[in-house]
C-alpha positions in Angstrom: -8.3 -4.5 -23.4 -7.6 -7.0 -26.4 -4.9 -5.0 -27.0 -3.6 -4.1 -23.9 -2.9 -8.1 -22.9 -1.4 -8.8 -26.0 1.1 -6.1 -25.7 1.7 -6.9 -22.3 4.6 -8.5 -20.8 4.6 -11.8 -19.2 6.2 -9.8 -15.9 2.8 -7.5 -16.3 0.3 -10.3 -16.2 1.3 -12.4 -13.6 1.7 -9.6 -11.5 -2.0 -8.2 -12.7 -3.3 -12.0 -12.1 -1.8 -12.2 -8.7 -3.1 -8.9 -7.2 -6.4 -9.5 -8.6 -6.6 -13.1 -6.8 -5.4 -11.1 -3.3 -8.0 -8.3 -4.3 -10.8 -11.2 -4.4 -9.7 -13.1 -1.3 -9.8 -9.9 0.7 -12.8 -7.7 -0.9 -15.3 -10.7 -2.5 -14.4 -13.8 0.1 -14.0 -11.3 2.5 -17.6 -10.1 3.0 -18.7 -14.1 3.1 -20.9 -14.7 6.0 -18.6 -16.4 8.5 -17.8 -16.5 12.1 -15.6 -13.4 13.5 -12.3 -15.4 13.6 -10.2 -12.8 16.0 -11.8 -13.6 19.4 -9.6 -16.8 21.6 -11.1 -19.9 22.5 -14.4 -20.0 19.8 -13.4 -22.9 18.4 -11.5 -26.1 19.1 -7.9 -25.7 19.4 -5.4 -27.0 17.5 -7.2 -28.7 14.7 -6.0 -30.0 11.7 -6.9 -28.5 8.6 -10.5 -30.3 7.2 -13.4 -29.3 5.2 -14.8 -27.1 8.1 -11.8 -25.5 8.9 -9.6 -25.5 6.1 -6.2 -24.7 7.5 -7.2 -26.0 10.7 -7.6 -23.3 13.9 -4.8 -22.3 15.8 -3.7 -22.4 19.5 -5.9 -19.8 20.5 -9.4 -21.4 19.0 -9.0 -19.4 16.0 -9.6 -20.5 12.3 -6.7 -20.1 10.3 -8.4 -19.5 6.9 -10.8 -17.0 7.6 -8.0 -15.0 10.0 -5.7 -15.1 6.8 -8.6 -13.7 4.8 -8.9 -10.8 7.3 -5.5 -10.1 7.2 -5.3 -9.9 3.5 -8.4 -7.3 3.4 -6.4 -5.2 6.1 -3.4 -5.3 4.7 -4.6 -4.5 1.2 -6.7 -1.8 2.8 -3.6 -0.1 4.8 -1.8 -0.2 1.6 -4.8 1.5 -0.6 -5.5 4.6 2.0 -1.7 5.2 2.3 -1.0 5.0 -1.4 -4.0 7.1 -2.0 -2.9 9.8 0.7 0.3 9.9 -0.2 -0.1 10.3 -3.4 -3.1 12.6 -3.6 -1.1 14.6 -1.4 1.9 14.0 -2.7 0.6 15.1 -6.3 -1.2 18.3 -4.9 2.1 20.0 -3.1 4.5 19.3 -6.2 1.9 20.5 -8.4 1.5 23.9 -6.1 4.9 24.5 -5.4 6.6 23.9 -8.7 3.8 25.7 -10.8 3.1 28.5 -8.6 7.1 29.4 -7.5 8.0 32.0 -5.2 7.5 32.0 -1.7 4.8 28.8 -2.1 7.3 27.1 -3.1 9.9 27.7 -0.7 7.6 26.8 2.0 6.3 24.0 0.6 9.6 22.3 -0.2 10.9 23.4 3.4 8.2 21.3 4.7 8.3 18.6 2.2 12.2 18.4 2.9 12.3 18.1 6.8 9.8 15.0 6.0 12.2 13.7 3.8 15.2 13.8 6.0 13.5 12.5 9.6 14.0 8.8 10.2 10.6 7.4 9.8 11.3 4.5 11.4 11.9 5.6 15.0 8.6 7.8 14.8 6.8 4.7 13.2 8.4 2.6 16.1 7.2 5.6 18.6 3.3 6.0 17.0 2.5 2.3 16.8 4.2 1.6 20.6 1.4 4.1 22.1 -1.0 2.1 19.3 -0.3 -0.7 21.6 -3.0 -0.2 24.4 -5.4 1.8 22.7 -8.0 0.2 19.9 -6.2 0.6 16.8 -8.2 0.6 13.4 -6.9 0.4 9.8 -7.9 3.4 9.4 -5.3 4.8 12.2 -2.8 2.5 11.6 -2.9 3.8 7.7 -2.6 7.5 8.5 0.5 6.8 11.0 2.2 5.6 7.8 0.2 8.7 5.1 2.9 10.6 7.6 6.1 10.0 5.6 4.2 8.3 2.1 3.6 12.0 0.7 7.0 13.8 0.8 9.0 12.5 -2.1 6.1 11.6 -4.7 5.6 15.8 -3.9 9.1 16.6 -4.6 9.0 14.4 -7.6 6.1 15.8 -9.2 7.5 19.2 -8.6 10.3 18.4 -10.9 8.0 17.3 -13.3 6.2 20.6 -13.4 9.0 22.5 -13.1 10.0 20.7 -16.5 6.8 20.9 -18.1 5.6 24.8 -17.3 8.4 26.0 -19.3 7.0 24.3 -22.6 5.1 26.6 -25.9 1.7 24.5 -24.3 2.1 25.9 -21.6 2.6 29.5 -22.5 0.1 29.1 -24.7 -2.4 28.4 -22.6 -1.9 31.0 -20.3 -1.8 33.7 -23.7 -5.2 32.0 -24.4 -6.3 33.5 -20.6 -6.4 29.9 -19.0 -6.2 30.8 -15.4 -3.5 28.5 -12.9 -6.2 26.3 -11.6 -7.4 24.9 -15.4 -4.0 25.0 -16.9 -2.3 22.6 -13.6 -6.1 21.0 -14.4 -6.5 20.3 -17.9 -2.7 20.6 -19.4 -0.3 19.2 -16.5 -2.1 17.2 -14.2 -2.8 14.6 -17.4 1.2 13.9 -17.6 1.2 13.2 -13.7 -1.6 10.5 -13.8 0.3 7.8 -15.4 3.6 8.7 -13.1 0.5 9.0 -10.2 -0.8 5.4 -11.0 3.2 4.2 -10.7 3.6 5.6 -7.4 0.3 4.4 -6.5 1.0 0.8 -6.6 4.7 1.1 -5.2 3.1 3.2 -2.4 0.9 0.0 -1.7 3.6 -2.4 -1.5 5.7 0.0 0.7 3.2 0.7 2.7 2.2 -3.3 3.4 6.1 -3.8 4.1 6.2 -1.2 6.5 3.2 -2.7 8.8 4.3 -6.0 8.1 7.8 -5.2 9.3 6.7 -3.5 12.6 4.3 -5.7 13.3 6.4 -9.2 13.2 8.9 -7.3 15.5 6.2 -6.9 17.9 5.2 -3.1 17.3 1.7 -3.3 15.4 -1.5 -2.7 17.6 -2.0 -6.0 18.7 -5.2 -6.0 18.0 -5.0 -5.3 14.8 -5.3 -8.4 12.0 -3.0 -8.4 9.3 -0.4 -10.3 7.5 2.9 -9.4 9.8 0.1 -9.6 13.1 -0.2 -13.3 11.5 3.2 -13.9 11.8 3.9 -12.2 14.8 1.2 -14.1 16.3 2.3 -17.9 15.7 5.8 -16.7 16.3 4.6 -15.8 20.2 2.4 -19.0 20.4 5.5 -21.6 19.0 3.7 -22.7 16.1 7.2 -23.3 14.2 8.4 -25.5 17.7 5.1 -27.1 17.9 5.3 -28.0 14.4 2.2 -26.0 13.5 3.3 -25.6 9.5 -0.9 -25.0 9.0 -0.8 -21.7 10.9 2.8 -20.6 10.5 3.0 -21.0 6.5 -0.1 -19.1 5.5 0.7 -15.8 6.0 4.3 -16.3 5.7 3.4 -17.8 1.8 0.6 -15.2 1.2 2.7 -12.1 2.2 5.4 -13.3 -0.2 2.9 -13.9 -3.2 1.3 -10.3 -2.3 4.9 -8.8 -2.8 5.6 -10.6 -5.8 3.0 -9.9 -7.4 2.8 -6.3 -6.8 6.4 -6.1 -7.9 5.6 -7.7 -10.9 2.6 -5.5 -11.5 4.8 -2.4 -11.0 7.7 -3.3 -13.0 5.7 -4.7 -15.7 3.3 -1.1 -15.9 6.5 0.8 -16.6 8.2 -1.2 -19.0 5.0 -1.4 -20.4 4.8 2.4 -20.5 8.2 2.8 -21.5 7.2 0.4 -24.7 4.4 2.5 -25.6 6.2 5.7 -25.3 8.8 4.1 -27.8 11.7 4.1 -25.7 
């Protein structure tokens, strides 16, 4: 670890700082005892942030801080199952079809491609609209967006196995009578973890933006909280004309800090890999 901060970049440990301050706020101050901050009118309205309330409560009766610190664990947790699914699956398909070959492979990649090529965006617009009425969970609301987070981390690592089977390893191994399961096991799936943990974290920020972005033009389940729900939310109340800086600048300022600092994070882990691979 001693050595793994001193080699790092400054870009790696802000970033690694930053995410680990979100990850705190919304799985450590998240399970705080407090008051379920979703429902209207359980509180006064409109008050100013104070000890009690510390970014005050909005026009609805709700408190500010402890909404924000909701939306941060849902948001977080929408990123993590998405960036886990896609990549788990992502990981498995390339795997498959570039190892095995043949038919597999054009079947695979057949499927992979079509998700590729269809407009997410329209069927993401589509999903979350019949979302709307229903009671939408993370859970839900993260699979909608596993939908299109698998397909190109699959045709990636495909590549990568296509590149990597052909190697004397590789052929050794199988001379050795390593069957396919224990040599994509043991021999390539070792070179996809640290490409894996990449597409992991850039799967999590994607995957934030995404809900974010449909939800502050109106198209997240409604009852859903997260960060873009935040915005969405003081945006349909007039918190910016009211001059309600206390509700509007939270999430605005957190969802730009979560960004950031996953960016960071990212960029940082692969110049950092880069550096140790002595490129």
């Amino acid at each position: 670890m001693k050595r793994f901060w001193k080699n790092a970049s400054f870009r790696l440990k802000a970033g690694l700082i930053m995410t680990i301050f979100f990850l705190i706020l919304g799985f450590v101050v998240y399970f705080i005892p407090h008051t379920n901050p979703f429902p209207n009118n359980v509180m006064q309205k409109n008050l100013p942030p104070s000890s009690e309330h510390f970014f005050g409560t909005t026009s609805q009766g709700q408190d500010i801080f402890w909404l924000l610190i909701e939306a941060i664990h849902n948001s977080l947790s929408i990123g993590f199952i998405v960036a886990f699914l896609g990549t788990v699956v992502g990981v498995f398909v390339g795997l498959v079809a570039g190892f095995v070959g043949g038919g597999v492979d054009r079947v695979l990649m057949v499927i992979t491609d079509t998700f590729v090529v269809i407009p997410s965006l329209p069927v993401l617009i589509l999903m979350t609209s019949l979302m709307r009425g229903s009671g939408s969970t993370v859970i839900l609301m993260a699979l909608v967006l596993a939908l299109f987070a698998w397909a190109w981390p699959s045709r990636q690592i495909r590549s990568m196995a296509l590149t990597i089977k052909e190697r004397d390893f590789i052929h050794t191994a199988w001379f050795s009578g390593e069957g396919t399961v224990q040599v994509v096991v043991t021999e390539i799936l070792p070179y996809a973890l640290t490409w894996s943990l990449s597409n992991f974290m850039n799967a999590t920020l994607s995957a934030i933006a995404s809900e974010s972005s449909l939800a502050v033009l109106g198209l997240s389940p409604a009852n859903l909280v997260s960060l873009g729900n935040m915005i969405q939310w003081a945006r349909q109340y007039n918190a910016i004309m009211a001059g309600r800086w206390n509700w509007i600048l939270p999430p605005i300022i957190a969802t730009i800090l979560l960004f950031v600092g996953l960016f960071m994070l990212i960029t940082g882990y692969n110049d950092y890999m880069s550096m140790k691979r002595g490129r």
